[in-house]
SEMARLUM-751983 format. One record per atom (N, C-alpha, C): residue number from 1; residue in three letters; x negated, y, z; atom name. Coordinates in Angstrom, 3 decimals, decimal comma. Each point is the difference from the previous one (the first is absolute). Last residue first. Layout:
> NUM; Ala; X; Y; Z; CA
...
# end
This chain:
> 171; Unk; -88,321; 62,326; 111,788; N
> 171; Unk; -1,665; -0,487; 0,146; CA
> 171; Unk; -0,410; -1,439; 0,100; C
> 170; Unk; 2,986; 5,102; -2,203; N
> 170; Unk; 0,177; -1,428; 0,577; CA
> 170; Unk; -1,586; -1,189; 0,563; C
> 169; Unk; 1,696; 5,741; -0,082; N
> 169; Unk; -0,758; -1,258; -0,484; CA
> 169; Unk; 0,093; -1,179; 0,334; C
> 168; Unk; 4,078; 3,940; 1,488; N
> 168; Unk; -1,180; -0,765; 0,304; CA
> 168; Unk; -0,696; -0,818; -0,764; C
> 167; Unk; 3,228; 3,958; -1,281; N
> 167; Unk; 0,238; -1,312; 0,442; CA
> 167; Unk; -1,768; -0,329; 0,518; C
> 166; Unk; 1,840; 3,930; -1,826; N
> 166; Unk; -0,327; -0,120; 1,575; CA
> 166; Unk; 0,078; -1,201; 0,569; C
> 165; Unk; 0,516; 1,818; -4,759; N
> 165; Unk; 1,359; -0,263; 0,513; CA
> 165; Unk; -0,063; -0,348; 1,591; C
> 164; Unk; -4,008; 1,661; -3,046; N
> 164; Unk; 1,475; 0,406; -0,460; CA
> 164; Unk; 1,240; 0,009; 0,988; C
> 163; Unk; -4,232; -2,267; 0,359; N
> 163; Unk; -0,039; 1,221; 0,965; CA
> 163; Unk; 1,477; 0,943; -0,491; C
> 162; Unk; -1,145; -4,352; -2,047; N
> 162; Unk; 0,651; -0,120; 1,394; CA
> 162; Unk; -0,060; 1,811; 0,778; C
> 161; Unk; -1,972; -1,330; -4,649; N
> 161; Unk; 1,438; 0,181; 0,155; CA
> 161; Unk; 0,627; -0,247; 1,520; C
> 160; Unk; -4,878; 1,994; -1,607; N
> 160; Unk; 0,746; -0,966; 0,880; CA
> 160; Unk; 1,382; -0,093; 0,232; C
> 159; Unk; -2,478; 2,731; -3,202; N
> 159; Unk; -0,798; -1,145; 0,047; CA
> 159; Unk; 0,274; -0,962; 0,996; C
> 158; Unk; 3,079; 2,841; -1,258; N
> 158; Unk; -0,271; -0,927; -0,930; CA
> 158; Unk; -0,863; -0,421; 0,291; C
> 157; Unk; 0,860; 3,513; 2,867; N
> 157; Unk; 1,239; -0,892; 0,347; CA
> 157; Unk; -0,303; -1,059; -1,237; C
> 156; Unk; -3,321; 3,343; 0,674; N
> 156; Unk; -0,278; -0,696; 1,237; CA
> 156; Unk; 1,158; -1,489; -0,520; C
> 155; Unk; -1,917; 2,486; -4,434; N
> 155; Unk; 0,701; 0,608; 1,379; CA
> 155; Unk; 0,393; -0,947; 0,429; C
> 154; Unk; -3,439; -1,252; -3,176; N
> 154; Unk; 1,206; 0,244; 0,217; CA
> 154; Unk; 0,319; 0,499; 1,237; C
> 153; Unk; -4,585; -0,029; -3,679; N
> 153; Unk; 0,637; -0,283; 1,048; CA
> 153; Unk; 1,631; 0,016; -0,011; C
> 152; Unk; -3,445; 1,054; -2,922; N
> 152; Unk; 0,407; -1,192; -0,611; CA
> 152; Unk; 0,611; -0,168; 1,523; C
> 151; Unk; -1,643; 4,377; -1,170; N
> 151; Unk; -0,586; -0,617; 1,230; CA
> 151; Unk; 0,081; -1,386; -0,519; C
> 150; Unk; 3,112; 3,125; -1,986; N
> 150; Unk; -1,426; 0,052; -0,475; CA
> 150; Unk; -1,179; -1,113; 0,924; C
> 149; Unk; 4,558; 0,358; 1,421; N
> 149; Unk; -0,311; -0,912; -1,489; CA
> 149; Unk; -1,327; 0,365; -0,703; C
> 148; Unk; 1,425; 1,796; 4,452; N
> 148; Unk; 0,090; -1,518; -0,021; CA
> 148; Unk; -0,085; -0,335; -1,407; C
> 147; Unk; -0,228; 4,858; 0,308; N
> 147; Unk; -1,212; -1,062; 0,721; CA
> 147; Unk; 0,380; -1,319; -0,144; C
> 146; Unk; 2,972; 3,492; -2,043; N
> 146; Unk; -0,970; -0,676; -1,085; CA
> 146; Unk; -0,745; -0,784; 1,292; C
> 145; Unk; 2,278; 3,350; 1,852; N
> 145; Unk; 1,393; -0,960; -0,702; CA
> 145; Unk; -1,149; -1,077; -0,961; C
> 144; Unk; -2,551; 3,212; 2,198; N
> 144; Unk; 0,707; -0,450; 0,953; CA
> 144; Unk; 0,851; -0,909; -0,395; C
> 143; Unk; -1,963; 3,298; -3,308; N
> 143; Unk; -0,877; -1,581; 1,124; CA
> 143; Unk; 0,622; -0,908; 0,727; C
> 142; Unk; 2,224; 3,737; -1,351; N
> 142; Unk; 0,329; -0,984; -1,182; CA
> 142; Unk; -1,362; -0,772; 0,302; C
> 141; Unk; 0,208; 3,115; 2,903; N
> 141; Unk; 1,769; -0,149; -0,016; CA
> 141; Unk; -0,148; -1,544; -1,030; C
> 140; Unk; -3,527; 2,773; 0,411; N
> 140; Unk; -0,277; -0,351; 1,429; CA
> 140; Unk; 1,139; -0,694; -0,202; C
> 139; Unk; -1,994; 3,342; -2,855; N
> 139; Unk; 0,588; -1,433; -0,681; CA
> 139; Unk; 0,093; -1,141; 0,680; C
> 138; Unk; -0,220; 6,105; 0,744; N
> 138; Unk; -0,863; -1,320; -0,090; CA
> 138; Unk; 0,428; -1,267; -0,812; C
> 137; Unk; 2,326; 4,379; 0,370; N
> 137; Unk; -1,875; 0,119; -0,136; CA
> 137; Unk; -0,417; -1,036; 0,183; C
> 136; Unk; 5,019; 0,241; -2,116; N
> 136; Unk; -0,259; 0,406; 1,380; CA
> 136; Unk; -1,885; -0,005; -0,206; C
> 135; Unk; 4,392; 2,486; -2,375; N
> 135; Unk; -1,030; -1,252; -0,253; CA
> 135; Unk; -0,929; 0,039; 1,407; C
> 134; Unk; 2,943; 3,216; -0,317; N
> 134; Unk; 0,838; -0,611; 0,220; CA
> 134; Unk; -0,736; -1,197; -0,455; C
> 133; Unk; -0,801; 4,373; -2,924; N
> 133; Unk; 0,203; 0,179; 1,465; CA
> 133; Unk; 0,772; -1,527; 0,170; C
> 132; Unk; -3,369; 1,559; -3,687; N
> 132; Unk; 1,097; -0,762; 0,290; CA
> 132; Unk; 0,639; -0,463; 1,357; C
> 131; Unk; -3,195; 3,095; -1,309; N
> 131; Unk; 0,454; -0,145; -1,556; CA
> 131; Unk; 1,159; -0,940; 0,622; C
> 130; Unk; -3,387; 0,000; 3,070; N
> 130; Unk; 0,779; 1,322; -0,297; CA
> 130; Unk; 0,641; 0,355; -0,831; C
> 129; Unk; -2,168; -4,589; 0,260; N
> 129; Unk; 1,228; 0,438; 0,962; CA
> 129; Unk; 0,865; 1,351; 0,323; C
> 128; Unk; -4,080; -1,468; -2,850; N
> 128; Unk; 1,141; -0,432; -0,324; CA
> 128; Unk; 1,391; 0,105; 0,741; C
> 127; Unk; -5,067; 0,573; 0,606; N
> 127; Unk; 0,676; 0,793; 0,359; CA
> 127; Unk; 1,638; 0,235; -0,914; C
> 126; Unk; -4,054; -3,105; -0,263; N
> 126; Unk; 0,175; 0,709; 1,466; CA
> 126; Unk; 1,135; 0,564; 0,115; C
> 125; Unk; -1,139; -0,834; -4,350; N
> 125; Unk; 0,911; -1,240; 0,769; CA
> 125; Unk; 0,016; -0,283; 1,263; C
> 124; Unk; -2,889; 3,267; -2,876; N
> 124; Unk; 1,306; 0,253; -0,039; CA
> 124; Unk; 0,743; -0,989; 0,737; C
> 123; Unk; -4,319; -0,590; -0,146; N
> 123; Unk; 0,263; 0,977; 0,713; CA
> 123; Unk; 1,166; -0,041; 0,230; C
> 122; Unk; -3,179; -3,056; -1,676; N
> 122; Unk; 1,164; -0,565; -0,171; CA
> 122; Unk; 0,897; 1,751; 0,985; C
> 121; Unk; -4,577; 0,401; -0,788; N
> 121; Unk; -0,046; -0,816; -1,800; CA
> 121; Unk; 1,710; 0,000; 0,615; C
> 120; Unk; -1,872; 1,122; 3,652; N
> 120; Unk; -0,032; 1,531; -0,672; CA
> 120; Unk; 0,691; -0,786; -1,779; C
> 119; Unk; -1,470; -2,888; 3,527; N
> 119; Unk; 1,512; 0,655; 0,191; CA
> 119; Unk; 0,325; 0,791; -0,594; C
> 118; Unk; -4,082; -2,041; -0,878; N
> 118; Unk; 1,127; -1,136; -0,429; CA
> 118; Unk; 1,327; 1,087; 0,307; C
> 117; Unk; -4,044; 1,833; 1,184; N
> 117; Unk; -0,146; -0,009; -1,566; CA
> 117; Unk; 1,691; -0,763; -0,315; C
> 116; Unk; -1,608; -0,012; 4,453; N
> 116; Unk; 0,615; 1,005; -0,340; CA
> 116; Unk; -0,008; 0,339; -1,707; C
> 115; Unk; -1,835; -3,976; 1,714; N
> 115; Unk; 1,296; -0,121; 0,311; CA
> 115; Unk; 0,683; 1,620; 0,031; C
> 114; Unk; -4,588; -0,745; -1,592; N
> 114; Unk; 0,669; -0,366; -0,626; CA
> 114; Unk; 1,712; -0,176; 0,669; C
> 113; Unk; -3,138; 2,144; 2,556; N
> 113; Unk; -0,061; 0,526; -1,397; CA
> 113; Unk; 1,181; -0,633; -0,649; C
> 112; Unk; -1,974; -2,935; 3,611; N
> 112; Unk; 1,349; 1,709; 0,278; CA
> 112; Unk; 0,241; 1,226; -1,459; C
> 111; Unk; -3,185; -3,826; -0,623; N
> 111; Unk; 1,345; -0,577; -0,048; CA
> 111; Unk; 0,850; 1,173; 0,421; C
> 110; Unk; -3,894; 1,647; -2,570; N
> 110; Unk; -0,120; -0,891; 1,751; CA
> 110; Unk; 1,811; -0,166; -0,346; C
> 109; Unk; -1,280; 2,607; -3,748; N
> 109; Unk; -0,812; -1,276; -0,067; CA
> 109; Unk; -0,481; -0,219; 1,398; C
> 108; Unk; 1,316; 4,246; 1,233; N
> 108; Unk; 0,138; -0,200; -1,700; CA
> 108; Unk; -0,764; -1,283; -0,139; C
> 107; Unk; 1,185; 3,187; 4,014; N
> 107; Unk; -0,401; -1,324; -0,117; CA
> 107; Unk; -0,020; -0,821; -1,085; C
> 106; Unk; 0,851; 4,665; 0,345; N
> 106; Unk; -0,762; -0,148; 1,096; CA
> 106; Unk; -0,747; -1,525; 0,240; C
> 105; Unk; 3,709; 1,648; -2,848; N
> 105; Unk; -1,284; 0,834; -0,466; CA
> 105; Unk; -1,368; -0,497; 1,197; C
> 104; Unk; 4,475; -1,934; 0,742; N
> 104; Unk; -0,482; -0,297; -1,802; CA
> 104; Unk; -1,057; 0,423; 0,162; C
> 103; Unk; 2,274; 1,513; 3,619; N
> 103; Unk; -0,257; -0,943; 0,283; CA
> 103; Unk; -1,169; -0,499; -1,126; C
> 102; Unk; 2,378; 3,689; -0,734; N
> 102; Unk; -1,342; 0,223; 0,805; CA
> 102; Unk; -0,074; -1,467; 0,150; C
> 101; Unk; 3,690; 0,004; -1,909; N
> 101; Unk; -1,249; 0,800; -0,982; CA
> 101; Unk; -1,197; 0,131; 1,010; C
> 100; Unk; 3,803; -1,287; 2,575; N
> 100; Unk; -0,020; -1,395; -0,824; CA
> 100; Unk; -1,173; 0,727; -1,274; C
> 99; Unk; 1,504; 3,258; 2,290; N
> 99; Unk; -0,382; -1,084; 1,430; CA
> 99; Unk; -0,750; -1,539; -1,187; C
> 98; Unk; 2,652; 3,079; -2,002; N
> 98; Unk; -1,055; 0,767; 0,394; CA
> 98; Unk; -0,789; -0,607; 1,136; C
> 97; Unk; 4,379; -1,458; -0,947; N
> 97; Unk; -0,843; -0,168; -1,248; CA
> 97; Unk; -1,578; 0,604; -0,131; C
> 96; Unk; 3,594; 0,158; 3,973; N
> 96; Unk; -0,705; -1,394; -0,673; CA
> 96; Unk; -1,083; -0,109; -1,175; C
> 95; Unk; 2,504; 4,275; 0,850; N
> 95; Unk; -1,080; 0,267; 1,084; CA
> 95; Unk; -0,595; -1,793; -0,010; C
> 94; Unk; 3,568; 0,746; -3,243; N
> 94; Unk; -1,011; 0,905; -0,381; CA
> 94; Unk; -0,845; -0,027; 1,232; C
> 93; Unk; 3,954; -2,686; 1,001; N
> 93; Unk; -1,131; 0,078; -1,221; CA
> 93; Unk; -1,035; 0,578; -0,290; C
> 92; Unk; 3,210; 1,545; 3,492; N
> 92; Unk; -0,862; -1,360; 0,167; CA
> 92; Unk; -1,140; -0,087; -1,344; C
> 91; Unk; 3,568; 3,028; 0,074; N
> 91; Unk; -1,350; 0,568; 0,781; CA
> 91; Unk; -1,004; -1,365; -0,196; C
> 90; Unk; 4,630; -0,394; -0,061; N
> 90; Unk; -0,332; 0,769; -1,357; CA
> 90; Unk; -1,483; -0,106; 0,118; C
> 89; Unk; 2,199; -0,911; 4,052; N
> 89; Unk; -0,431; -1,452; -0,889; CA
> 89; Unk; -0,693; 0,753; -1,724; C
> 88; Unk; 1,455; 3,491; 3,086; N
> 88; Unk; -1,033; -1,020; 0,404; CA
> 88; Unk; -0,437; -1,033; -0,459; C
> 87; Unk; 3,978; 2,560; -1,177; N
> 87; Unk; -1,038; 0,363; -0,249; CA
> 87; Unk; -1,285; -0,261; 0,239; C
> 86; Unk; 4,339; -2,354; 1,707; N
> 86; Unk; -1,009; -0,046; -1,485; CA
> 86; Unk; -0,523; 1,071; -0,419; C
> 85; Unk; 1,032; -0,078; 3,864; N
> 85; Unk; -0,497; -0,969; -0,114; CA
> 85; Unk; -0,345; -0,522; -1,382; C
> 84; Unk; 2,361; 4,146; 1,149; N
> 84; Unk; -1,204; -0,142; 0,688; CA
> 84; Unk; -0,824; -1,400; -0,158; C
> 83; Unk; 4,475; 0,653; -1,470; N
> 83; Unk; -0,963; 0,763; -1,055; CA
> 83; Unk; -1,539; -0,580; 0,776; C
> 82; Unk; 4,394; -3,067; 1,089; N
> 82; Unk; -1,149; 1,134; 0,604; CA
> 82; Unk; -0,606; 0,429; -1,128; C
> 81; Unk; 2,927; -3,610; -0,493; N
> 81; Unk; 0,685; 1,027; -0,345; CA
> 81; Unk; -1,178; 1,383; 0,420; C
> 80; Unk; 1,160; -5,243; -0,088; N
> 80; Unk; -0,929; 0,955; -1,695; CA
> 80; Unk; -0,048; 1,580; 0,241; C
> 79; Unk; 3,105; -3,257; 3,295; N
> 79; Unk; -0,840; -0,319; -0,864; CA
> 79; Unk; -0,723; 1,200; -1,485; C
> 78; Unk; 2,743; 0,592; 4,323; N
> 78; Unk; 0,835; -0,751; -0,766; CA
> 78; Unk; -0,521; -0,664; -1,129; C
> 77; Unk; -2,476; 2,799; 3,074; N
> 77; Unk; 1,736; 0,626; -0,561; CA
> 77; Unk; 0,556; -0,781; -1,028; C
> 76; Unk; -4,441; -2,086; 0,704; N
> 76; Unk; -0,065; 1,559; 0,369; CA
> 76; Unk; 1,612; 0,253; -0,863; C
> 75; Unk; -3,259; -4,013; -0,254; N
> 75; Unk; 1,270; -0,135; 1,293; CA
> 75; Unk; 0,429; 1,514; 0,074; C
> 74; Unk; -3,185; -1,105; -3,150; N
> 74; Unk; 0,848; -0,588; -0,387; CA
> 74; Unk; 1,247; -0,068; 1,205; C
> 73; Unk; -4,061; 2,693; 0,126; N
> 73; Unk; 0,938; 0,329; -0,875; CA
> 73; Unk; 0,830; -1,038; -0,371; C
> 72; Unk; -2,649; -1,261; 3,232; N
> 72; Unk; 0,628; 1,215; 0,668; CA
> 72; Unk; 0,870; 0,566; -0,865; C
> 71; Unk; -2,784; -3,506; -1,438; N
> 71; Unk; 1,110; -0,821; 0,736; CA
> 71; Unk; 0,724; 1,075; 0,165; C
> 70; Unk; -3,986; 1,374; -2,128; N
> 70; Unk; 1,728; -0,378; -0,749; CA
> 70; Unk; 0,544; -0,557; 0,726; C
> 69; Unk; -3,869; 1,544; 1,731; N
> 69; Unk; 0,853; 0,897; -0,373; CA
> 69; Unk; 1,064; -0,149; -0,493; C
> 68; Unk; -2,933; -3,009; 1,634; N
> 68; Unk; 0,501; 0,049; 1,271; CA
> 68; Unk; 1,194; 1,374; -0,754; C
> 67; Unk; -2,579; -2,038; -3,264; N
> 67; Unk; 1,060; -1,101; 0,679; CA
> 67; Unk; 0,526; 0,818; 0,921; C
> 66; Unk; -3,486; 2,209; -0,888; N
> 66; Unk; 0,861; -0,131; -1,619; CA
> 66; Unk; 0,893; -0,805; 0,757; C
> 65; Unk; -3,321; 0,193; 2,797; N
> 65; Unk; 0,444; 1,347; 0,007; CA
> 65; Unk; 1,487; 0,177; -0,902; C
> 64; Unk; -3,523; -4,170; -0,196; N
> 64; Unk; 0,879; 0,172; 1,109; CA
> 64; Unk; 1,152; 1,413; -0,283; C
> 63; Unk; -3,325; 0,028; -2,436; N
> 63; Unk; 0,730; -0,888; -0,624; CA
> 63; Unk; 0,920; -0,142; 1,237; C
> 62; Unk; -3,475; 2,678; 0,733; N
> 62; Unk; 0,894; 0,652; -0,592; CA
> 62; Unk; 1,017; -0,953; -0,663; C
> 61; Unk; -3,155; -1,704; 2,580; N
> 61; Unk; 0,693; 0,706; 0,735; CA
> 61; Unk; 0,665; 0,582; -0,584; C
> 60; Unk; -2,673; -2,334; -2,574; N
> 60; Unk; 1,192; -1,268; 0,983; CA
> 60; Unk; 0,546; 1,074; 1,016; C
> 59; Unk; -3,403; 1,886; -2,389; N
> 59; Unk; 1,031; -0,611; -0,749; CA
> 59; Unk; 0,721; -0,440; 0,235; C
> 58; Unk; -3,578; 0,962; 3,082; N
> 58; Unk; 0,771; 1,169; -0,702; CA
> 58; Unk; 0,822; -0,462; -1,233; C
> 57; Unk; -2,702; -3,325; 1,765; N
> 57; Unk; 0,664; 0,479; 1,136; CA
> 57; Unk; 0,954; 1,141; -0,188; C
> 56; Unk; -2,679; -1,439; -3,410; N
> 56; Unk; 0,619; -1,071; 0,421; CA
> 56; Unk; 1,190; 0,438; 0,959; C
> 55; Unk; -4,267; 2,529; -0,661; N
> 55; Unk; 0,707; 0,063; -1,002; CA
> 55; Unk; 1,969; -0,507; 0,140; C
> 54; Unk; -3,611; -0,992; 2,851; N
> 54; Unk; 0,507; 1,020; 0,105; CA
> 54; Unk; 1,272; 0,534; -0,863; C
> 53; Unk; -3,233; -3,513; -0,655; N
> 53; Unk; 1,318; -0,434; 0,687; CA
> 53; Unk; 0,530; 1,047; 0,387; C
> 52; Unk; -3,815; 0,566; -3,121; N
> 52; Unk; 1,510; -0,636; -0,312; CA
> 52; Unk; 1,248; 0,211; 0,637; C
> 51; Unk; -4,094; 1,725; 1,828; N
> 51; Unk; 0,697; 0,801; -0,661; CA
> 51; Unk; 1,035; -0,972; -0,944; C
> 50; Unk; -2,351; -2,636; 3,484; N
> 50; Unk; -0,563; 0,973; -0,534; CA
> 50; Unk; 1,133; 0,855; -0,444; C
> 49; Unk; 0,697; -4,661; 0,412; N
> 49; Unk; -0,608; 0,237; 1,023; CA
> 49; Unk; -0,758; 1,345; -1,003; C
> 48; Unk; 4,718; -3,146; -0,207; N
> 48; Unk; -1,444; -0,195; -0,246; CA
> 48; Unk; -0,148; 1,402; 0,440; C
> 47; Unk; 4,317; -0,751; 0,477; N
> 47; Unk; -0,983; -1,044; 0,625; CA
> 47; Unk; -1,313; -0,106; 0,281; C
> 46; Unk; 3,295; 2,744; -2,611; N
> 46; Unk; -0,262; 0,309; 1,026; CA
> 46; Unk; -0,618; -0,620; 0,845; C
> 45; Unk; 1,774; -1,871; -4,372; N
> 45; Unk; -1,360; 0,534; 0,220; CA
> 45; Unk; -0,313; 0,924; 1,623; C
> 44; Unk; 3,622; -2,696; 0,029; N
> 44; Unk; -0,817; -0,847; -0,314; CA
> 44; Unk; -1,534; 0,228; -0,326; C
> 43; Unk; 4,400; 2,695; 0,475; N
> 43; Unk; -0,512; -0,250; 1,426; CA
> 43; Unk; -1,933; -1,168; -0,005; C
> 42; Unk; 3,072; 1,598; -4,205; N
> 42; Unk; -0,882; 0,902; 0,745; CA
> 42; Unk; -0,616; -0,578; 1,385; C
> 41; Unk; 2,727; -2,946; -2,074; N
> 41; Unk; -1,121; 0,083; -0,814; CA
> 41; Unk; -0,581; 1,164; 0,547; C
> 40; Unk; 3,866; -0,654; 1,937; N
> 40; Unk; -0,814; -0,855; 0,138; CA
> 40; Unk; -1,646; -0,108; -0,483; C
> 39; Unk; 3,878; 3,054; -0,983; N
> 39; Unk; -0,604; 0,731; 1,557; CA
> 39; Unk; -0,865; -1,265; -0,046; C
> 38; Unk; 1,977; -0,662; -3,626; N
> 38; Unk; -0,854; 1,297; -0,538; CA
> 38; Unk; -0,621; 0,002; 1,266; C
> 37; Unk; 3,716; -3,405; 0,263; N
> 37; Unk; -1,738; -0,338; -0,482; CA
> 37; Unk; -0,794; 0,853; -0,241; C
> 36; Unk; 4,260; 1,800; 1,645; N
> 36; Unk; -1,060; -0,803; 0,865; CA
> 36; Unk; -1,102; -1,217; -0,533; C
> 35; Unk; 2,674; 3,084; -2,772; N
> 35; Unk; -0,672; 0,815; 0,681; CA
> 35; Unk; -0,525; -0,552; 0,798; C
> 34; Unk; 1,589; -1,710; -4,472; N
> 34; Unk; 0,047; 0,048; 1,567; CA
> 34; Unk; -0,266; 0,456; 0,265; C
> 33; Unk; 1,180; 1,331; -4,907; N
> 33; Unk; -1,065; -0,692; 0,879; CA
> 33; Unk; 0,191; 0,028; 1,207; C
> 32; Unk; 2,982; 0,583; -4,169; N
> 32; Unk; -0,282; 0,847; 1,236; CA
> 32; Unk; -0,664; -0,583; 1,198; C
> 31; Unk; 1,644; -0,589; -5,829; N
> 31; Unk; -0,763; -0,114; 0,973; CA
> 31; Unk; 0,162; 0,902; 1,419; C
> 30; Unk; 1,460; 0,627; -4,751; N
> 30; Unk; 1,350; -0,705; 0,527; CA
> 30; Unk; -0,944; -0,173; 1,247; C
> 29; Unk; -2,737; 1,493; -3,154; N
> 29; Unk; 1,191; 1,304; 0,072; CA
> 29; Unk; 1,148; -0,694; 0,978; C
> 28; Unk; -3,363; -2,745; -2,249; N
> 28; Unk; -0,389; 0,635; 2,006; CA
> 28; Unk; 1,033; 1,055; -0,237; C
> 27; Unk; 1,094; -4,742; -1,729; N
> 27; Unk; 0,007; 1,286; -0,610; CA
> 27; Unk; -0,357; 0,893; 1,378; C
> 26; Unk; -1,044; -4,694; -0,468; N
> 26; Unk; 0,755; 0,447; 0,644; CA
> 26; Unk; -0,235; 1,371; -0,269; C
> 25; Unk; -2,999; -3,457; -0,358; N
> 25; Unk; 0,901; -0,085; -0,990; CA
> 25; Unk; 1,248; 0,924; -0,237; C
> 24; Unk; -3,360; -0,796; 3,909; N
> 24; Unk; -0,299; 1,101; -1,427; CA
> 24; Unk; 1,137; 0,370; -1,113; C
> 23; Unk; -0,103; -3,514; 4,201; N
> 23; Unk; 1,032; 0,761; -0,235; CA
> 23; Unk; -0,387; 1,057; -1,146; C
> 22; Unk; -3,124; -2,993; 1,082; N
> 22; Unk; 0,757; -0,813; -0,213; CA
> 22; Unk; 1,394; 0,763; -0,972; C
> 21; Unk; -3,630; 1,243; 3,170; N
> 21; Unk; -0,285; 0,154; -1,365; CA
> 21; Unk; 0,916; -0,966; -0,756; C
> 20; Unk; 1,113; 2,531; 4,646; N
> 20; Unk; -1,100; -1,284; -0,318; CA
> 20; Unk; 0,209; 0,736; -1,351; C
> 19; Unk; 1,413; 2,539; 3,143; N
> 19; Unk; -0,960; 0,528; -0,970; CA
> 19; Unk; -0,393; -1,176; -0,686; C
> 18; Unk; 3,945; 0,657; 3,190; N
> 18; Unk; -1,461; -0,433; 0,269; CA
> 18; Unk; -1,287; 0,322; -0,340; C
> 17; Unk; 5,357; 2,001; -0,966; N
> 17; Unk; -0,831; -1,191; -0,546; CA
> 17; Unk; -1,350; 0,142; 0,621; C
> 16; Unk; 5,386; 1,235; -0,905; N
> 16; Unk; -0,590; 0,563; 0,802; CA
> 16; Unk; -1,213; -1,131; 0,122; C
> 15; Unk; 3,117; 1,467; -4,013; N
> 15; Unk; -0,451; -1,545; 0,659; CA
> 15; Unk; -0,939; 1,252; 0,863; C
> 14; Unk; 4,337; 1,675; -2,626; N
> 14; Unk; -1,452; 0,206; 0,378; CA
> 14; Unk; -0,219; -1,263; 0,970; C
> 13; Unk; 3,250; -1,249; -3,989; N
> 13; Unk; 0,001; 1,150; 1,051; CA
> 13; Unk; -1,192; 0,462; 0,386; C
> 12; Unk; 1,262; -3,486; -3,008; N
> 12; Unk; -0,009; 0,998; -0,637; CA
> 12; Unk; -0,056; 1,441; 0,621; C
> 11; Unk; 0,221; -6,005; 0,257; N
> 11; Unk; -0,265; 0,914; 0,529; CA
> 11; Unk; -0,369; 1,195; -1,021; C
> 10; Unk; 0,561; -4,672; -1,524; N
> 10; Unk; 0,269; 1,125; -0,574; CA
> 10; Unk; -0,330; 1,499; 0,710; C
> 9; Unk; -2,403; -3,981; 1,827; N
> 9; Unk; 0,593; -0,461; -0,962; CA
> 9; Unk; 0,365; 1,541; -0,704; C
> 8; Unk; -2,604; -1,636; 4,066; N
> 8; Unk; 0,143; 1,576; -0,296; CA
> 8; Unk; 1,394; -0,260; -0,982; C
> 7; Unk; -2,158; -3,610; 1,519; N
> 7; Unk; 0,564; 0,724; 1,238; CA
> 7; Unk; 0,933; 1,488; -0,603; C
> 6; Unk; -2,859; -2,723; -3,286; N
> 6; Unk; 1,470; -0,866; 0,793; CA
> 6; Unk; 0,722; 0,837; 0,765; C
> 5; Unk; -4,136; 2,196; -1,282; N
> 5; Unk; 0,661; -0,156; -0,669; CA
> 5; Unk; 1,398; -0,590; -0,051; C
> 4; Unk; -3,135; -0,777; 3,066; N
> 4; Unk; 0,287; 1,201; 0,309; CA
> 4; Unk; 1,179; 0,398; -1,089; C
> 3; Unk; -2,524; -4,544; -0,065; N
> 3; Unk; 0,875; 0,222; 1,130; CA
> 3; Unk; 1,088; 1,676; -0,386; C
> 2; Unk; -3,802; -0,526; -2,775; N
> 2; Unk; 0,920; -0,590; -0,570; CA
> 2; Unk; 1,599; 0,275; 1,272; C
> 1; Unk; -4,525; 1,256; 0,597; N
> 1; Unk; 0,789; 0,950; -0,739; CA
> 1; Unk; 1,321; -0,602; -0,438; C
# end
């Protein structure tokens, strides 16, 4: 928590966020949960075997669906601009949430239960992005800039100052 805190320092914007537990701290009104750890974690119960993974399988398709809708409303006439698409994304929620209640009711105290208990508890921060056109759905961007230092690693050219400058290892 501490790290995150550092990382986070004054930040005051919406943190597009993983779900670790780290980031809590983090006003959920400002929150807008990945969507590709959401498609992950679904894909994860879709795994298991019976009416879970089903379950699983139908979440991650409509989660898919959500992404595949806002890219369309975000590229549409110049950006933001299709009714049609956002009436669809509108749509989204309410047909998730009912997906995500049956899920609950059906598997109540089994982990699939509980991971639709969890999305339904952090709901609103699904859907942070309709409220705020131009945030992006995942946190794919600020992984990406964070891997070599979260990792304790270094990109290719520091861990070998020769690949920098194409000089040859000396031997």
């Amino acid at each position: 928590m501490k790290a995150a805190k550092e990382l986070l320092g004054d930040f005051a914007g919406i943190l597009i966020t993983d779900w670790h537990g780290a980031y809590h701290a983090h006003p959920a009104s400002l929150c807008q949960l990945c969507w590709s750890h959401v498609i992950r974690n679904l894909e994860r119960l879709s795994r298991r075997n019976g009416d879970p993974g089903e379950l699983g399988l139908w979440l991650a398709r409509v989660a898919r669906i959500v992404i595949r809708l806002e890219h369309r409303w975000r590229g549409s006439g110049g950006g933001y601009q299709s009714q049609h698409y956002r009436r669809r994304l509108l749509a989204a929620p309410a047909n998730f949430r009912l997906a995500l209640e049956q899920g609950l009711a059906q598997h109540a105290g089994q982990r699939s239960g509980n991971a639709c208990q969890a999305l339904l508890h952090d709901e609103s921060m699904l859907w942070r992005f309709l409220e705020t056109p131009g945030i992006d759905l995942t946190n794919n961007t600020a992984e990406r800039a964070l891997r070599p230092s979260l990792s304790g690693g270094k990109p290719a050219s520091l861990a070998n100052p020769n690949a920098a400058t194409g000089s040859a290892p000396a031997s």
